[in-house]
Structure formats: C-alpha cells, structure tokens
C-alpha positions in Angstrom: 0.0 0.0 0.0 1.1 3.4 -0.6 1.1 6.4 1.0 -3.0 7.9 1.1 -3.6 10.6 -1.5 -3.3 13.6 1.0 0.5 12.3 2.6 2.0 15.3 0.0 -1.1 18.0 -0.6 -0.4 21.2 -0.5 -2.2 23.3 2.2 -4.7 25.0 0.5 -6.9 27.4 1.9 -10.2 24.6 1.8 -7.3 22.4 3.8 -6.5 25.4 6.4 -10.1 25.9 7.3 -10.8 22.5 7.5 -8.2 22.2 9.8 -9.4 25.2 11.6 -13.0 23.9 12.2 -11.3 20.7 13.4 -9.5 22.6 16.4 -12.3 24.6 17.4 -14.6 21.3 17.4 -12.2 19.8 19.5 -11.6 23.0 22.0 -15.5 23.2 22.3 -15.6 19.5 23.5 -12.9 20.1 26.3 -14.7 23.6 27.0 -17.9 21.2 27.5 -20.6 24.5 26.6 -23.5 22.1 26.7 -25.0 21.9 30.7 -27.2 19.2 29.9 -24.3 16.7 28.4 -21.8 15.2 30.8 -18.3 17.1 30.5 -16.6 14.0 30.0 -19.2 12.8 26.8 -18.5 16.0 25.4 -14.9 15.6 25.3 -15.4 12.3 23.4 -17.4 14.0 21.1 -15.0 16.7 20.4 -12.5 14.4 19.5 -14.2 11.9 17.6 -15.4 15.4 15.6 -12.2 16.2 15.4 -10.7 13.3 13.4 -13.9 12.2 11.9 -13.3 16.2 10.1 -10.3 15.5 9.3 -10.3 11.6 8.1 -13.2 12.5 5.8 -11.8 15.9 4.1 -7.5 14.9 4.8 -6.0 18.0 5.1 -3.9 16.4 6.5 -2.3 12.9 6.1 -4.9 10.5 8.1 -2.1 8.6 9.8 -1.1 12.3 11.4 -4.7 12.4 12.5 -4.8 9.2 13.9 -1.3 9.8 15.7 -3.1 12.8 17.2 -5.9 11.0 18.6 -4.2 8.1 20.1 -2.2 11.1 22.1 -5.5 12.7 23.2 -7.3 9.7 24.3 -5.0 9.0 27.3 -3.7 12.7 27.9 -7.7 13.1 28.1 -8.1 10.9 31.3 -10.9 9.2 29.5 -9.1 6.5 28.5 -6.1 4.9 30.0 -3.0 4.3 27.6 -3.2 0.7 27.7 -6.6 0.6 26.3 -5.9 3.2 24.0 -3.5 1.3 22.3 -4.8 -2.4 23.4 -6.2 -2.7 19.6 -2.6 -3.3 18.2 -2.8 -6.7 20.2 -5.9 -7.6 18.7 -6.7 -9.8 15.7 -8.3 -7.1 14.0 -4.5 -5.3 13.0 -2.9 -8.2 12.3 -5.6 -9.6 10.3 -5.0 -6.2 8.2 -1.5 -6.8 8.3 -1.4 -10.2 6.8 -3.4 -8.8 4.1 -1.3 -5.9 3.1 2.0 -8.5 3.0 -0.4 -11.0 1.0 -1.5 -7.9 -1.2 2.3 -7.1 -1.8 3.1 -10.5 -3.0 0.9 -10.5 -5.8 1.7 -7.6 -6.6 5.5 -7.7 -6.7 5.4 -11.3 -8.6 2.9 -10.5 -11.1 0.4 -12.6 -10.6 -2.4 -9.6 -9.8 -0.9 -8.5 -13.7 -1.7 -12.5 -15.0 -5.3 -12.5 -13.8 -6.2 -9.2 -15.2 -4.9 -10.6 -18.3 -6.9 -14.1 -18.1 -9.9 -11.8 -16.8 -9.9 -9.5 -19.9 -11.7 -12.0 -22.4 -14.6 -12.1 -20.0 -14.6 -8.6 -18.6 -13.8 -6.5 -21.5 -16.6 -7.6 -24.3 -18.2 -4.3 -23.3 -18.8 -1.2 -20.3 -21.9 -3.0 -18.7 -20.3 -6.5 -19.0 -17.3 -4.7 -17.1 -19.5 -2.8 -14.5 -21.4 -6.1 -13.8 -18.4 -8.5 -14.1 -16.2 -6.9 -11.4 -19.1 -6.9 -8.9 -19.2 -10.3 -9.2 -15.9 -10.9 -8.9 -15.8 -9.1 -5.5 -19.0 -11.0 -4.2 -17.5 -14.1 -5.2 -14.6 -13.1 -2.9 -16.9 -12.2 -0.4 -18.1 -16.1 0.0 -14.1 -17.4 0.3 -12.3 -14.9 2.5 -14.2 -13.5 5.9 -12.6 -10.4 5.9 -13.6 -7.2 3.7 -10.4 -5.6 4.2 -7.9 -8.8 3.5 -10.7 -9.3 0.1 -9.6 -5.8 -0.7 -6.1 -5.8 -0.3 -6.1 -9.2 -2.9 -8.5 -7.7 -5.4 -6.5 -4.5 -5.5 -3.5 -5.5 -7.6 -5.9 -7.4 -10.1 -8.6 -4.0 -10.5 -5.1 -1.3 -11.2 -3.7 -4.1 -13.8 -6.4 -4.5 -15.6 -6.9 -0.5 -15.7 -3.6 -0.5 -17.3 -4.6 -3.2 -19.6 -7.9 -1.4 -21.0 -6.3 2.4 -21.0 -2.4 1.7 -20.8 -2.0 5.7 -21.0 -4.1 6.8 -18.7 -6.5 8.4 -20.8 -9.8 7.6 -19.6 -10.9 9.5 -16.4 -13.7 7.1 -15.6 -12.0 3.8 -16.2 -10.8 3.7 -12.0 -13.3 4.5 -10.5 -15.6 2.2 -12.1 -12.7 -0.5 -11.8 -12.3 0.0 -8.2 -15.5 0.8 -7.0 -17.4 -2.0 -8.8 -14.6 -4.7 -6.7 -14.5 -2.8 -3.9 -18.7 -2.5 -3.8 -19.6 -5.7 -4.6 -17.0 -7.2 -2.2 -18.1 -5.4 0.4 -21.8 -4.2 0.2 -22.9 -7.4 -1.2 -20.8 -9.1 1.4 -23.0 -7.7 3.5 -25.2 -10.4 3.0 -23.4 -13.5 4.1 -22.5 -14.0 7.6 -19.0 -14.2 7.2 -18.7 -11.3 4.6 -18.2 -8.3 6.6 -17.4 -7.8 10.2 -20.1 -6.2 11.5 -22.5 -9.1 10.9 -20.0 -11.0 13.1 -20.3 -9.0 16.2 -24.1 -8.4 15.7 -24.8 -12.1 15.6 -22.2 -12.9 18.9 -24.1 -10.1 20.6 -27.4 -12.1 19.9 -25.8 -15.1 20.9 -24.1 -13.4 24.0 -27.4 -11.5 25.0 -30.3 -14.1 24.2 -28.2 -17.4 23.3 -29.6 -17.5 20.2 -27.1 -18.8 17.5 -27.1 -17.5 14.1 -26.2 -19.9 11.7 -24.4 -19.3 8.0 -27.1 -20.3 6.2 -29.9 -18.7 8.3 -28.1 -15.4 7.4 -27.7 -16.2 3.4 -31.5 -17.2 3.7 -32.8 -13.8 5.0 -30.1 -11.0 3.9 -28.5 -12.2 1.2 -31.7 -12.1 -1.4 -31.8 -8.4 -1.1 -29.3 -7.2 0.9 -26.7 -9.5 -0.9 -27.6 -9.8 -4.6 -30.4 -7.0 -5.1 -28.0 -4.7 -3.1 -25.2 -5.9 -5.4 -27.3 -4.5 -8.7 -27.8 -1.4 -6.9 -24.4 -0.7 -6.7 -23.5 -1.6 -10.3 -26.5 0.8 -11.4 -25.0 3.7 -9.3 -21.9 3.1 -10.8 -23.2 2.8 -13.5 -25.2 6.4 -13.7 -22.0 8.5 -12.7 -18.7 6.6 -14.5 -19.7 3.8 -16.7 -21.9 5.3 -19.2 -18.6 8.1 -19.9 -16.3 4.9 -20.5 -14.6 5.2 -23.4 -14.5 2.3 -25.8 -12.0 -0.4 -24.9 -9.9 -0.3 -28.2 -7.0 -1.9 -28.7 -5.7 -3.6 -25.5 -1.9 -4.0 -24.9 -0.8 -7.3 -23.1 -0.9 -7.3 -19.2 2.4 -7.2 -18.0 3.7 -10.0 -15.7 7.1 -9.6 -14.3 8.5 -13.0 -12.6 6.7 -15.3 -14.3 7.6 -18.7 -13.4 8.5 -20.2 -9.6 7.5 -16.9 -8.0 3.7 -16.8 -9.4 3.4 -20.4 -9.0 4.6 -20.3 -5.3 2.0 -17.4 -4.7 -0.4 -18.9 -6.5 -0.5 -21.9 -4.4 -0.5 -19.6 -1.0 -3.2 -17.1 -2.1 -5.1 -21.1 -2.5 -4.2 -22.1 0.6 -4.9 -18.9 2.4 -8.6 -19.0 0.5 -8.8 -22.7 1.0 -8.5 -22.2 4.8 -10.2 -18.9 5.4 -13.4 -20.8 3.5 -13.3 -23.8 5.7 -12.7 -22.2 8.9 -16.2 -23.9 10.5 -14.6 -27.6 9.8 -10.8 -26.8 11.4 -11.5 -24.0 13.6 -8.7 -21.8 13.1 -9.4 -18.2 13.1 -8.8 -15.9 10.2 -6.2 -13.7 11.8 -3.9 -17.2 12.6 -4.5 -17.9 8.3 -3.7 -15.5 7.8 0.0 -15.1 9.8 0.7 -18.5 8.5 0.4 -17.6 4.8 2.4 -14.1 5.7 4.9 -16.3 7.5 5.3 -19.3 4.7 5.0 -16.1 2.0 8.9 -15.2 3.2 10.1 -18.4 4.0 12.9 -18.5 1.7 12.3 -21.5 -1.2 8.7 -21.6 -0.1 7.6 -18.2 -0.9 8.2 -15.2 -3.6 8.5 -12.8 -0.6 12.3 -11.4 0.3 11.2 -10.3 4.3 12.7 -7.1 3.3 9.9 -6.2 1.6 7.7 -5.9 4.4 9.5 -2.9 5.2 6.8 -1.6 2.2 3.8 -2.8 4.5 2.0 0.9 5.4 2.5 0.7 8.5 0.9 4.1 9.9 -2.1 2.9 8.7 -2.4 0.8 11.5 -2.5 4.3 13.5 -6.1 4.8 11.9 -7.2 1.5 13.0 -6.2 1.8 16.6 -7.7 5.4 16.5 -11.1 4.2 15.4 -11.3 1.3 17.9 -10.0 3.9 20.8 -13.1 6.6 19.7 -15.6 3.7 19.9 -14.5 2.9 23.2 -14.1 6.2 24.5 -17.7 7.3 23.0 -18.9 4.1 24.7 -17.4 3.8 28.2 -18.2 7.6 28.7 -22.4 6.2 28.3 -22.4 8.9 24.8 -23.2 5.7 22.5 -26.0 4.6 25.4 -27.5 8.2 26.0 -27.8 8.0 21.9 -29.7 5.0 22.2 -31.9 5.4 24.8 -35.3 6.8 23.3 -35.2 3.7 21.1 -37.6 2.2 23.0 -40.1 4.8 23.5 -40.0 5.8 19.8 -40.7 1.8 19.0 -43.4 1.9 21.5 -45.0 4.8 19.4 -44.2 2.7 16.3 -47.7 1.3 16.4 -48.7 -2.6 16.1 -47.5 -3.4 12.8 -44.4 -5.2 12.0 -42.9 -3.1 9.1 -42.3 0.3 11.1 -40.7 -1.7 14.2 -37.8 -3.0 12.6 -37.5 0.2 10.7 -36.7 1.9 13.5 -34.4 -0.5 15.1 -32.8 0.1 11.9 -33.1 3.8 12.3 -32.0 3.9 15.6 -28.5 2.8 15.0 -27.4 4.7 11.9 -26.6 8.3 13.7 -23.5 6.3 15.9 -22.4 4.8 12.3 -21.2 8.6 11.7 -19.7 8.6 14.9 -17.4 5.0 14.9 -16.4 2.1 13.0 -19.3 0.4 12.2 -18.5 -3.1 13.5 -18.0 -0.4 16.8 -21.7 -0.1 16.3 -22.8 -3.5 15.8 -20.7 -4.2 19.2 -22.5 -1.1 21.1 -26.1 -1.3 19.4 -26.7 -4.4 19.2 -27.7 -5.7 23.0 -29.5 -2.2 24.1 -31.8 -2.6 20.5 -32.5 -6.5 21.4 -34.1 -5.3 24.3 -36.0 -2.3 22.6 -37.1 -4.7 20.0 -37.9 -7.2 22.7 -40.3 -4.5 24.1 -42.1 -4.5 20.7 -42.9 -8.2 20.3 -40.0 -9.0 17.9 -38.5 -11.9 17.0 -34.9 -11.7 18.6 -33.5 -12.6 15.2 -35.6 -10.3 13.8 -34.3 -7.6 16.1 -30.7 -8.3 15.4 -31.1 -8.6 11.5 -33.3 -5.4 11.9 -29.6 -3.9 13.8 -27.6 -5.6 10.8 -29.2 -3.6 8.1 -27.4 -0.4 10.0 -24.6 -1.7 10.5 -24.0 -3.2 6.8 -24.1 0.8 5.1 -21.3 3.0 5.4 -22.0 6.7 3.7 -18.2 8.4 4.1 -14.7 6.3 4.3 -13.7 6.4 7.4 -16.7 4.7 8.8 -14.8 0.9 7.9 -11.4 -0.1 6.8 -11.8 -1.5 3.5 -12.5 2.0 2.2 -9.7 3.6 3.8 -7.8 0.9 2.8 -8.8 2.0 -1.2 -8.1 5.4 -0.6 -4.6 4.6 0.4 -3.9 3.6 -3.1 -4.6 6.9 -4.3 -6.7 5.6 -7.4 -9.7 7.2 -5.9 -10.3 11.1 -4.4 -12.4 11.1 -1.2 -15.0 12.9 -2.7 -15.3 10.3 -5.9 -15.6 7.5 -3.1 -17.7 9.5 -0.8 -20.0 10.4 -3.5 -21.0 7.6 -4.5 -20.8 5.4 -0.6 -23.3 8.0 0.4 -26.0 7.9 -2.4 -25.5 3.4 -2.4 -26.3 3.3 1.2 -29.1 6.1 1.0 -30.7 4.2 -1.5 -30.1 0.7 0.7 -31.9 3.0 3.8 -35.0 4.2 2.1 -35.5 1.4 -0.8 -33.6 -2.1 0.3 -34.1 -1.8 4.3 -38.2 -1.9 3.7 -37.8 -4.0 1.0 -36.0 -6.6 3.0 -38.7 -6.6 5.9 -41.5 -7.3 3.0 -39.5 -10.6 2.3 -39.0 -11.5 5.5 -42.9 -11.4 6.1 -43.5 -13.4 2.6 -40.6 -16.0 3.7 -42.5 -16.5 6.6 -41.6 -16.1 10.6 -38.0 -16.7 11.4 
C-alpha cells in the first residue's frame, strides 16, 4: 500500500479551514458548553469530531490524524494508555497486516498482472459486462475470505492491472473508479449479506448469541439477507456506478498485453499460498482456526525463503501508519462508549418503538433507524458491538422476534455513507486511485438508496418468507 492521496497535498486554503474547524470542534468538547451533556461525553465528542473532520476531508495525512488521537485519548483521562493502544494486540490489525503483505506478494510477482490478463476475455466484451463482471468478482470473494479488508487488499492489484490493460495511458478518467468501486462495492456491500462477509454481521450475531443465546447460523443469514441485501444490493451498486462513471467509458480499443514480471517459480509459489490462504479462510467452520492465525501463517510461509516469492525485506513496504487509523477508530468507539455517549444515543429507542404502532414493518425500521446516527460517529462493527444488545431489548419490548431484532440492527450496520466509517475503504483510498470525494459520493448515495428502498424491501421478504 502506498502512502494515502493527502500524505503530500499542498495546504490549500479549503485544507486550512478545514483544519481550523477541526480545532475549534475539539476546544469546544474540552470547554464542555452544553450543561445538559456530561463534561466527560462531550470531550469524546469533540475528539471523535475532530478526526472524523479531518479523516473525511484529509487536510492532512490521516495517519497524522490518527497519531493525534491516540495522544489525546490517554492525555484526556478518559481512556487509559493501555486501552488506548490495546487494539494493536488484537486480531483485528494483524488480520490487516497479513493482508497488506499477501496484497504485496501479488503484486510484486505478477500474478495480480496474469489475472487481469486471463480476466480481460470475460470482462472487457463491453462497459456494462465490465461494470457487472467486477461486482461479481468481489462478491464471489466475499463467500471465500471473511474479511472485507484482506478481500480488498487481494483484489487490489488485479482491479489497477487490468486499468492498465484497458487504458495503458491513462487516458480515460472514468476507467478507475468504475474498476475500483465495482470490486470494492460488490465485495463489500454485497458481502453484506453472508455472515461471514463483513465484520459487523460478526459481532451483531455474537451479541445475539451473547445476549439471548440465540445462535445464528451461515445459512440462516444467506436465507434472510443475502436475497436483497446480498444480490439486489449488489445491482444497486453496479447501477450507481453505473449512472455516474460507466456510461462516460470510453471504448476499450486496442488492449496492450498485461504485463507479468517474474513469471515462473515466484507466481506459482504465490499462486498456491493465495489457494491455501482461500482454502482455509473458506473452511474455517470444519478446522476452527481463526482468520487472523490464516492468515499469519500464509504471511509467514509467503517469506520463508524456497517456499515463498516474498524477500522479508519487503515488508518494510507494509503501510505501517495505517495501523494508527485503526487503533484510533477502535480507541473513539470505546471512549464514546465507556463515557455512556453511545447509550444516552440509544436510549429513546424504545419509547419511539413503542410509538411505532402494532404493525411489524415500522418496528424493525426503526431498530434500523435507531442505529445509523452512531455509524457517523465510529467504525461500524464499533456499532454493531454497542447497538446491538440495548436494540434486542427495545425490539424485545415491541414483540419481535430476537432474530428479527438483530437482522433489523444488521441492516445499519452493513451501510457505510463516508470512508472512514470501515477499513476497507480507507484501505482504497490509500492507493490513491480514488479522491475522497469520488468515493464519498457515491458510498453515500448506495447506502441512502439501501436506507430508504432495500431496508423496507428486505422486511417485506421476511414477512413473505415467513416467521423466522
């Protein structure tokens, strides 16, 4: 990964008073100016503010901001430094990490180059075969590999070769975002609708478990999300895509061959790991080891001299401040939620649902409803974590189906409108094949449309597939 698009921007004036509103959002939360907000709520609102600004328009580089936040956390006094930085012992980082080396070794051997170049016969026959190819490519990841951002990170070489295989001189503006945005959506918004495909809908369904013993099974979760949310969510995206790049594609021409440098021992060798890896990420539920632990052992085997195409040198290339975003994230979800913010946010759930009437459309609507505001204000799997056991009980309150309640809390935490709300758009931008506002723009207008048309959509199928 390289260094995000903003690491060398100039500061503009748009940059300086960006960076100005920043600071006085984060002076007002320390000067706590609201008296009925506890001072110590509205200094973890004033810093989440504060990099959530500045993650989203990057005046300045986002592993500064980051940097910055893990500083104020503890120097707050509403975290300690060992939870502050307890995310960098987690699986979550590590996870990343495996994925960025993985995502170098295709990379570097040419292999990412060699399946752009076997993808072309299928993908390039025409703009909507393109458009609708890719997103199926990404969903398909989405059922082998339970992790959006690792998905990412091996789709990524394979999406910028074959953009240098349909416009070798860079002369169609649209080509990259369509390329990059149709992987990246249908990975991860179609993902959304498989258990394993995202995150979030891991921690929603161990909160159901944890709260109400209720297990979740894969297939229970393909049967109710993935018709709509899954595959009708899927076309959504390709149609948005669609609207703003792919209809200004130019035509395809004449296509120069894909280059592959190292063809030979060091393609076939990571060939057979990026199998493995796959092969073991897609049978975790018969062995039982955890994706993070797949993961290290393919990073580990990847620069094992004679077994992988990997010098370990090269993971000095690994972006490691990105890691500083990560930890950041997890430490504003945490702060936001040990200070009660993320509760007090919650907490007319259940009277609104007990004005929601005795129908079962509007309940689960505003389960729904009820979460989105904290997916502006945290990681999203963050939300699923805080959200999920207060709304059980809400929904509980209304006569729903516990299932039905987390599901409802599932369709929240599956949309994300700006970047920084989950890694695997970060992780895009940090290629620099995308602006902020080109992702932004069209993150916000998919998951919009997934609010107001998929979300009540998704209920009417549950009630014609019958009760859960």
């Amino acid at each position: 990964m390289g260094a995000t698009p903003a690491a060398g921007a100039p500061q503009t004036p748009t940059a300086r008073r960006v960076g100005a509103a920043a600071a006085v959002l984060l002076a007002a939360g320390f000067l706590a100016p609201l008296p009925w907000l506890p001072a110590e709520q509205q200094q973890a609102l004033g810093i989440s503010l504060f990099a959530l600004l500045l993650w989203t328009a990057q005046p300045v580089p986002i592993s500064w901001t980051s940097l910055v936040v893990l500083v104020l956390l503890p120097v707050s006094g509403l975290v300690d430094f060992g939870r502050t930085f307890a995310p960098f012992a987690g699986s979550t980082i590590w996870l990343v990490f495996s994925g960025m080396v993985l995502s170098l070794m295709v990379s570097e051997s040419g292999l990412g180059g060699r399946l752009a170049r076997a993808a072309l016969p299928l993908l390039a026959g025409g703009r909507a075969r393109l458009v609708l190819g890719l997103h199926g490519l990404g969903l398909l990841a989405a059922f082998l590999v339970p992790s959006g951002v690792v998905r990412v990170l091996l789709l990524m070489p394979v999406g910028t070769a074959l953009i240098h295989a349909l416009d070798p001189d860079g002369e169609d503006p649209a080509l990259p975002p369509v390329v990059i945005l149709s992987i990246l959506f249908g990975t991860y918004y179609g993902g959304a609708g498989i258990l394993t495909g995202t995150v979030p809908n891991l921690v929603v369904a161990g909160q159901l478990e944890a709260v109400t013993g209720r297990v979740v099974y894969w297939g229970e979760w393909l049967l109710w999300m993935f018709p709509v949310m899954g595959a009708l969510r899927t076309l959504l995206c390709a149609a948005v895509i669609w609207v703003i790049w792919g209809r200004r594609l130019r035509p395809f021409g004449e296509r120069r061959p894909v280059p592959h440098p190292g063809a030979g021992a060091g393609q076939r060798r990571t060939a057979f790991l990026m199998l493995l890896g796959v092969g073991l990420w897609a049978s975790d539920v018969v062995h039982g080891f955890p994706p993070v632990l797949v993961g290290l052992a393919v990073v580990l085997l990847a620069v094992t001299p004679g077994v992988g195409a990997l010098a370990p040198e090269r993971l000095r290339q690994v972006d490691y401040p990105f890691f500083f975003y990560l930890a950041a994230l997890f430490g504003i979800g945490a702060v936001l939620d040990g200070t009660g913010f993320s509760q007090g946010a919650l907490a007319g759930a259940a009277v609104h649902l007990g004005k929601a009437g005795e129908g079962w459309l509007d309940p689960h609507l505003m389960l729904t409803a009820a979460a989105v505001p904290l997916d502006f204000l945290m990681d999203i799997a963050a939300v699923g974590a805080v959200a999920t056991p207060s709304l059980l009980e809400a929904g509980a309150a209304a006569g729903l189906d516990p299932l039905a309640s987390a599901l409802s809390v599932a369709m929240a935490t599956t949309v994300a409108f700006l970047p920084y709300q989950s890694a695997p758009f970060m992780v895009v931008l940090a290629y620099g094949a995308l602006t902020p506002r080109q992702l932004a723009a069209a993150m916000f207008l998919v998951s919009s449309l997934s609010l107001l048309l998929l979300a009540p959509l998704n209920v009417l199928y549950w009630r014609w597939a019958g009760p859960m």
